[in-house]
C-alpha positions as CSV (number, residue, x, y, z in Angstrom):
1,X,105.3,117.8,149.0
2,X,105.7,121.5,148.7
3,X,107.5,122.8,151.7
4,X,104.4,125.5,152.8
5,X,106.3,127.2,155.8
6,X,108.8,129.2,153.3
7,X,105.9,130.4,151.4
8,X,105.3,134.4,152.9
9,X,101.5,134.0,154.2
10,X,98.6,137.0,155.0
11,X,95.4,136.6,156.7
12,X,92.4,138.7,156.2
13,X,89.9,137.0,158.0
14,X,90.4,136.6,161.7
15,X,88.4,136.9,164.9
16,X,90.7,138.4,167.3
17,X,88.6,137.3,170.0
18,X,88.4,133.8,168.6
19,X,91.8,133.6,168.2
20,X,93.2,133.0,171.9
21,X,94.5,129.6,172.5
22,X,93.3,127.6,176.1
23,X,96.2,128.0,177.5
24,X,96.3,132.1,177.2
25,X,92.6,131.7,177.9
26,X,93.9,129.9,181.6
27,X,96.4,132.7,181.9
28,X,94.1,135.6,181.9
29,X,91.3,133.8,184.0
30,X,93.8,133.1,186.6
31,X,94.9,136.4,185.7
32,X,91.5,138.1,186.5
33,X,90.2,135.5,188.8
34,X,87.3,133.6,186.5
35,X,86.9,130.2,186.7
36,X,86.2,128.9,183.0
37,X,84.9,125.0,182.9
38,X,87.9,122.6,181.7
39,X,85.4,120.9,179.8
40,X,86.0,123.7,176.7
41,X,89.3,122.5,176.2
42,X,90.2,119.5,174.3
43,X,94.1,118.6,175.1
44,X,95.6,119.7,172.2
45,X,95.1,123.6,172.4
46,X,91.7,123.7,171.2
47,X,87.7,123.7,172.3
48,X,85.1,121.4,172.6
49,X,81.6,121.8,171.0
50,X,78.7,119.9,169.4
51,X,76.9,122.3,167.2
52,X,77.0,125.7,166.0
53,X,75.2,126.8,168.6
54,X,77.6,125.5,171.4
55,X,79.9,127.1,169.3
56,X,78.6,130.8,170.3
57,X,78.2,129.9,174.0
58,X,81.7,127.8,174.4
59,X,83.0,131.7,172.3
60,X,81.2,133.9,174.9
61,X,82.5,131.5,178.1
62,X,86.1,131.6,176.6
63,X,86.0,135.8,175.6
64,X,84.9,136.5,179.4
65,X,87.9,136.4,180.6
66,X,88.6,139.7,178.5
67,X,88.7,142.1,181.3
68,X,90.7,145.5,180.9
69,X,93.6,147.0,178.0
70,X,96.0,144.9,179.3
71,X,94.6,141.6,178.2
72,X,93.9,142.6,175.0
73,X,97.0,143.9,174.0
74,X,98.3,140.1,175.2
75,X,95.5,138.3,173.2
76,X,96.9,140.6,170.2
77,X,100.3,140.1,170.9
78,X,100.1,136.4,171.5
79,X,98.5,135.8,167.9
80,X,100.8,138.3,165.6
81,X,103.7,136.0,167.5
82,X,102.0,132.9,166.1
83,X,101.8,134.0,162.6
84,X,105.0,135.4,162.6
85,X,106.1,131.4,163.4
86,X,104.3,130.4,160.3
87,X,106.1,133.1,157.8
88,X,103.1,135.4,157.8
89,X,103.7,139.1,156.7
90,X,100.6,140.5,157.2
91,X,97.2,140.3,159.0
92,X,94.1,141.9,159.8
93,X,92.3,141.3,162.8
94,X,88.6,141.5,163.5
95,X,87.7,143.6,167.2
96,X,84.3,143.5,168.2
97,X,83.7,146.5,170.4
98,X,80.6,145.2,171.2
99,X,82.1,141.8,172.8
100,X,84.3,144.6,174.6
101,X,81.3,146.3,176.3
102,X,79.4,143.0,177.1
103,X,83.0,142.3,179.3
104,X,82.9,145.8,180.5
105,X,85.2,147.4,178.8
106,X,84.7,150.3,176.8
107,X,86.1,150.6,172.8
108,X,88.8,153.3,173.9
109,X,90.5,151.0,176.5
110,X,90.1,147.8,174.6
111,X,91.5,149.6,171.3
112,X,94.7,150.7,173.2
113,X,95.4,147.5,174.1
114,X,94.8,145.8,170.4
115,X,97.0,148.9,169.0
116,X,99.8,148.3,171.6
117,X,99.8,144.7,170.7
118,X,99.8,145.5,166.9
119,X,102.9,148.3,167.7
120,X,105.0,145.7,170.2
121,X,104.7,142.8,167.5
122,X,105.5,145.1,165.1
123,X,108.6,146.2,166.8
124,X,109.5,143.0,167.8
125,X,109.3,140.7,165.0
126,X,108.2,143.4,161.8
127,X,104.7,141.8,161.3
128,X,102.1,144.5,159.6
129,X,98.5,144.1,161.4
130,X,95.7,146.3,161.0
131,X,92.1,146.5,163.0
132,X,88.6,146.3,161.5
133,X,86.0,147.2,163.6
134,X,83.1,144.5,163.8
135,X,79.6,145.1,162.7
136,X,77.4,142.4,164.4
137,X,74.3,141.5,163.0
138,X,72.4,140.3,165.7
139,X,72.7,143.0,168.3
140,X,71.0,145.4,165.9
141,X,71.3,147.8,163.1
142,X,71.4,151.0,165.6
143,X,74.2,149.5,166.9
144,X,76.0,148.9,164.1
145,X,75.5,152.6,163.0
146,X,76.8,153.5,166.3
147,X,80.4,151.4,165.8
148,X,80.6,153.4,162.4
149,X,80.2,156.7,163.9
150,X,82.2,156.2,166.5
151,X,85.1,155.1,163.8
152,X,84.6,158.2,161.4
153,X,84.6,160.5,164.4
154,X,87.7,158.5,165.7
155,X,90.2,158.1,162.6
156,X,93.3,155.9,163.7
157,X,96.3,154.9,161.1
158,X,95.7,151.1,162.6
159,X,91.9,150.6,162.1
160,X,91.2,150.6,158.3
161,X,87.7,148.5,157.7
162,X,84.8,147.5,158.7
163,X,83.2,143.9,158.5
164,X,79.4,142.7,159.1
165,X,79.7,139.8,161.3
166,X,77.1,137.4,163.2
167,X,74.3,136.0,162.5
168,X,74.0,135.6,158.9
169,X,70.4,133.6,158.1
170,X,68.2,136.4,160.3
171,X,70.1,139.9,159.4
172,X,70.4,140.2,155.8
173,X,72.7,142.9,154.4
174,X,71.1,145.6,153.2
175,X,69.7,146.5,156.5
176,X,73.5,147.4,157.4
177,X,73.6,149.8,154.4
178,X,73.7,152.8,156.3
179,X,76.1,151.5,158.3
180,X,78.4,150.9,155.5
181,X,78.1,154.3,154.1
182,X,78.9,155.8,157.2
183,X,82.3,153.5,157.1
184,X,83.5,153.5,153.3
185,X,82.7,157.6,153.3
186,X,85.3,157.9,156.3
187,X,87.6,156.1,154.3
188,X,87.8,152.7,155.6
189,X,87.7,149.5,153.4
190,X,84.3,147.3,153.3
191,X,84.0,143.7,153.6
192,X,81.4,141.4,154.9
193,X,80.4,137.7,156.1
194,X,78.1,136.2,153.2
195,X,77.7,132.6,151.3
196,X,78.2,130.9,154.1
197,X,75.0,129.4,156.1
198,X,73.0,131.1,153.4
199,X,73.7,130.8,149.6
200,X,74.2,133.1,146.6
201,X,71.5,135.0,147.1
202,X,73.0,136.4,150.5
203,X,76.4,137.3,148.3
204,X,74.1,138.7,146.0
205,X,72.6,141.0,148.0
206,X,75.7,141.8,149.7
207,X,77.4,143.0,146.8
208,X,74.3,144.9,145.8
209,X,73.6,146.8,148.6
210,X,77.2,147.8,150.2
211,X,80.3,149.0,149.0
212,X,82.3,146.3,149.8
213,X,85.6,144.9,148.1
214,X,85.5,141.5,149.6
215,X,83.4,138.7,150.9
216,X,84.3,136.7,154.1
217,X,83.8,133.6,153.0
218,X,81.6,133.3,150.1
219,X,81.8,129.7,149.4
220,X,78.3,129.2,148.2
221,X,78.6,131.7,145.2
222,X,80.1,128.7,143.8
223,X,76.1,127.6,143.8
224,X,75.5,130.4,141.1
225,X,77.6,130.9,137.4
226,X,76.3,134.4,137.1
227,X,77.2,135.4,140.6
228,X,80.7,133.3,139.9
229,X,81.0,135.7,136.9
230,X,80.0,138.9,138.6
231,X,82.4,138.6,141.3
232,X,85.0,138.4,138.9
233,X,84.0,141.2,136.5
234,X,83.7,143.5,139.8
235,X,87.3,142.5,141.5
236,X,85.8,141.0,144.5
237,X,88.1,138.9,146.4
238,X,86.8,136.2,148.8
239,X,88.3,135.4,151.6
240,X,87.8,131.4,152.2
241,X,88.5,129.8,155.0
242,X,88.4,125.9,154.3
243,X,88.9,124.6,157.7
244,X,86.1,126.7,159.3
245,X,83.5,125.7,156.3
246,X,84.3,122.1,157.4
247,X,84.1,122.3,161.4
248,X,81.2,124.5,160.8
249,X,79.3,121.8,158.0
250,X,79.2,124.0,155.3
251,X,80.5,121.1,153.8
252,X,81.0,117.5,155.0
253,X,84.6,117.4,154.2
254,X,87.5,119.1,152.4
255,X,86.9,116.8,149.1
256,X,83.5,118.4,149.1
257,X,84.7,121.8,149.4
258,X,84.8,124.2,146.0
259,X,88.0,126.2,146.7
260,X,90.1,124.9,143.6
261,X,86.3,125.0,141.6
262,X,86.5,129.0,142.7
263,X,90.6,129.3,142.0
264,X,89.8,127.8,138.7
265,X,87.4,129.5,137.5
266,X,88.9,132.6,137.9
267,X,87.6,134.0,141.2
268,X,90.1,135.8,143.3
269,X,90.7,134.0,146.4
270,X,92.8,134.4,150.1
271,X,93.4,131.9,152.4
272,X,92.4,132.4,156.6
273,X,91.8,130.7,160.1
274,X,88.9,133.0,161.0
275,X,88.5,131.4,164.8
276,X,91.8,129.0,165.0
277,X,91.1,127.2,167.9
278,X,87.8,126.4,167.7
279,X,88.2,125.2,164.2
280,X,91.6,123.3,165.0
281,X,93.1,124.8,162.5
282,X,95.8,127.8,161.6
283,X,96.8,130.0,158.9
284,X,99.6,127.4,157.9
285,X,97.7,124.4,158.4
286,X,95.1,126.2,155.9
287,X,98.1,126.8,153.4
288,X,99.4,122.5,154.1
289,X,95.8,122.1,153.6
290,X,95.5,123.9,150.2
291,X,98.3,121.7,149.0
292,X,97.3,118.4,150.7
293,X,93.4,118.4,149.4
294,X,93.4,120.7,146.5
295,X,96.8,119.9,145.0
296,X,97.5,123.6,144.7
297,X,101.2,124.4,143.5
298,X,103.6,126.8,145.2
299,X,103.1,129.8,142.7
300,X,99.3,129.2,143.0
301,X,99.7,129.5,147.0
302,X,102.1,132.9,146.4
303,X,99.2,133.9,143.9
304,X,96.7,133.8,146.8
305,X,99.4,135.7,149.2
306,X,99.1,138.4,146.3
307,X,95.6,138.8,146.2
308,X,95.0,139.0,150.2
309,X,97.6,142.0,150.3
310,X,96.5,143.9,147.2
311,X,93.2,143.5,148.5
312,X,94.2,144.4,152.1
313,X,92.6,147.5,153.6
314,X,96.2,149.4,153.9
315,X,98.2,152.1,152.5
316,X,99.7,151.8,148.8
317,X,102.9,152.4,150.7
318,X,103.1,149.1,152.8
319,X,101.4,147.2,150.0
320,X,104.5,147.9,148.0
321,X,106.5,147.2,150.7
322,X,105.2,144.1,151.4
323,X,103.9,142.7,147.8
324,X,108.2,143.3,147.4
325,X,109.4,140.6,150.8
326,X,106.9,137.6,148.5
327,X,109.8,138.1,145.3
């Protein structure tokens, strides 16, 4: 059995938000004196839930306790020290400014906190994180339009992307055009949620109607040859997150799942958590996984290392950098 943890690991699909573990979420409720129900957790540091929907409502209960800069910067902090346990070099993280509001606090403040945690990790343990700002389907186009505004008008070194987000079956993609233009004309890399409750045709019109790079997710182009061979032709990574697609019942189980179908037919893939906890998974659990259901060798797991940073939304000067710690 391949020994996973000394492979060098990068994530590029991860909720911050969904990210926090129940025992920070009990710190920061004590913290900010909100009682969450005990009945989220499960005793083994994640959440209970039935169905998707339970899903959304046990996320909102457990991203409540999100009160000011302060917890933020620990929910950050907390995760980059997690991956840093599991040998990863790299990771972006997903901020929804609009879950910020909804708790009250305001981009800026929530930002500074997600930046400090980024710049203390950093310091401490010599992880590379960067930010992309969320675009959430289901609270509306105008809004959407506003988080890209507010990111071209407010250019940081740490935030470098965007990614559409939510609810995939009700707010197709090209209504977020605009949106995206806005974005990839300030500079900032383009990536979106597709192919997963819906099937080709939402990667289709993804990759039609934005200027995105990458898909999060994107199982379901699997469903399509043509779309299989366009993704190829055009250098669009997708970023697959096994573990999520099973909780989620995307597909029944991992045997089920097409991730060495995709690998092997030439589609450029990553590896990711997206919401850990609620999915009982991690990013090394998804690498053990890779190994354990999909009989993937160690060069093929480095291969996929490769593709997440050279299709990272950073600097050439850190890709270097890092693409050099995987020899």
């Amino acid at each position: 059995m391949i020994n996973t943890h000394n492979i060098p690991k990068a994530e590029l699909h991860l909720h911050l938000e969904g990210s926090m573990k129940p025992s920070l979420v009990r710190q920061l409720a004590k913290r900010n004196g909100i009682v969450v129900p005990e009945t989220l957790f499960a005793p083994d540091e994640t959440y209970i839930w039935k169905d998707f929907l339970d899903f959304l409502s046990t996320y909102d209960k457990v991203t409540a306790v999100l009160k000011n800069k302060h917890d933020y910067r620990d929910m950050t902090y907390a995760y980059l020290a997690e991956c840093v346990r599991a040998n990863t070099v790299y990771a972006e993280l997903l901020y929804s400014s609009d879950h910020a509001l909804l708790c009250g606090i305001s981009i800026e403040e929530s930002l500074e906190g997600v930046i400090q945690g980024i710049e203390d990790a950093k310091c401490d343990f010599g992880i590379e994180a960067r930010i992309l700002l969320a675009f959430v389907r289901h609270f509306g186009v105008d809004k959407c339009i506003e988080v890209a505004k507010w990111a071209a008008a407010n250019p940081h070194p740490l935030i470098t992307g965007v990614n559409l987000a939510g609810d995939e079956i009700h707010f197709p993609a090209e209504q977020f055009s605009k949106a995206f233009r806005i974005a990839a004309d300030a500079g900032l890399g383009c990536t979106t949620h597709a192919g997963e409750m819906l099937g080709p045709e939402s990667v289709w019109q993804a990759i039609n109607t934005a200027p995105i790079t990458r898909v999060g997710h994107g199982v379901r182009s699997i469903e399509d040859p043509k779309l299989i061979q366009t993704l190829i032709e055009r250098n669009i990574t997708l970023e697959v997150c096994p573990g999520s697609n099973v909780a989620l019942q995307v597909y029944p189980d991992f045997v089920h799942h097409p991730l060495r179908q995709l690998k092997d037919l030439g589609v450029k893939l990553t590896l990711s958590s997206d919401d850990p906890p609620f999915f009982a998974t991690t990013l090394a659990i998804e690498y053990e996984n890779a190994v354990r259901y999909f009989n993937f060798s160690q060069e093929e797991l480095l291969e996929m290392t490769r593709h997440s940073l050279n299709a990272a939304f950073i600097d050439e000067e850190t890709r270097r950098a890092l693409l050099e710690r995987l020899k």
